[in-house]
ROZA-921515 format. One record per residue (C-alpha): residue number from 1; x, y, z. Coordinates in pm, 1 decimal, padded with zeros to 6 digits. Example, Ala and Ser with C-alpha at 12.3 -4.5 7.8 and 13.67 -1.06 7.14 Angstrom:
# ROZA-921515
> pos, east, north, up
> 1, 01230.0, -00450.0, 00780.0
> 2, 01367.0, -00106.0, 00714.0
END
This chain:
# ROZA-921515
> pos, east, north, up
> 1, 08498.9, 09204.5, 10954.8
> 2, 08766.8, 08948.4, 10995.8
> 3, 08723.9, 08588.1, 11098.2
> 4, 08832.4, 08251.6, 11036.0
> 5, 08744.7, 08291.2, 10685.3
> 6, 08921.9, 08570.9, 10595.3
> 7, 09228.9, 08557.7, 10352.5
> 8, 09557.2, 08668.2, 10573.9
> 9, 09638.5, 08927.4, 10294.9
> 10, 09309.2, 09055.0, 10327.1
> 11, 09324.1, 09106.8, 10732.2
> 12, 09653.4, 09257.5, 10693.9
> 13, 09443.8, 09531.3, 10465.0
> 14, 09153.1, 09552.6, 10692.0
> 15, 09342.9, 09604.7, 10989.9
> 16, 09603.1, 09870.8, 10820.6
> 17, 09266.5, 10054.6, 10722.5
> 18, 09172.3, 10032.3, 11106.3
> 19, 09471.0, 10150.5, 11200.7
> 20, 09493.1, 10453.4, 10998.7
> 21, 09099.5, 10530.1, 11134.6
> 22, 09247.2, 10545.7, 11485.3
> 23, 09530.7, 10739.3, 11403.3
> 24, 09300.5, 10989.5, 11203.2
> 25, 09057.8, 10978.3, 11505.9
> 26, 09322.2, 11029.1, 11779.8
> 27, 09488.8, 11302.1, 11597.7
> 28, 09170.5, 11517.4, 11527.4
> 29, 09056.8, 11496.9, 11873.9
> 30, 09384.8, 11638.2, 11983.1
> 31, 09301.1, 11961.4, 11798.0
> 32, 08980.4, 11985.8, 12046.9
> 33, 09133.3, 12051.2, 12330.3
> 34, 09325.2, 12350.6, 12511.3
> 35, 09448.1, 12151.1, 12795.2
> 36, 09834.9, 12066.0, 12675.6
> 37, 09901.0, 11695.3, 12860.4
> 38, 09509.6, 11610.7, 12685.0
> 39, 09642.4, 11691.6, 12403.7
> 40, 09976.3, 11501.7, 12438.2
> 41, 09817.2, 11213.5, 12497.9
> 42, 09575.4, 11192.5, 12171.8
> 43, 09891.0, 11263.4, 11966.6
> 44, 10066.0, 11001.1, 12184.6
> 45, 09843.9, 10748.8, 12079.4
> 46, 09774.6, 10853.4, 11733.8
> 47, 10206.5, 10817.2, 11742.0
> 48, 10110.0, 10490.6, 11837.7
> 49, 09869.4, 10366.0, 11582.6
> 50, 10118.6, 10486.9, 11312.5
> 51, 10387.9, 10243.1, 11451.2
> 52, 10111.1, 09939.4, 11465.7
> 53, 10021.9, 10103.9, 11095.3
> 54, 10441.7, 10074.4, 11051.3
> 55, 10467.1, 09748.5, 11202.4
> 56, 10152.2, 09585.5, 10984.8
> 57, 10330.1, 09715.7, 10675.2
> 58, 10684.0, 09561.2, 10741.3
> 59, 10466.1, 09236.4, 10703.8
> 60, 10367.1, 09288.3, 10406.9
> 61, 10671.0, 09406.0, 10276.7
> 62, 10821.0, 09046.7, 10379.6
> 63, 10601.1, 08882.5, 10069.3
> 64, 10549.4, 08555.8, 10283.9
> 65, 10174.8, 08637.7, 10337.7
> 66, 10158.5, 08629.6, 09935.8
> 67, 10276.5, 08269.4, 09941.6
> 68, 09928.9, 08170.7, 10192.5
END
């Protein structure tokens, strides 16, 4: 869980690890269906969660959230 206590290294983490759950999640479920645009649309927003992944990880890679 993250709250006002939480180290911002340590949400970074928690919320990569949330994002690659959704992915994960979005991307199964779009092997569960026939229908084509339903299954567009969970690998649309498992494409998604990979950027936010992407995007959470270019953070990191910037080493300011080391110097908190």
């Amino acid at each position: 869980m993250i709250d006002r206590t939480t180290d911002p290294l340590e949400a970074i983490k928690i919320a990569m690890q949330r994002e690659q759950e959704a992915f994960d999640f979005y991307n199964e479920h779009a092997k569960l269906f026939e229908n084509e645009a339903t299954r567009e649309m969970f690998l649309y927003l498992a494409k998604e969660e990979a950027k936010h992944k992407a995007k959470l990880q270019e953070e990191l890679d910037k080493n300011y959230l080391y110097e908190m």
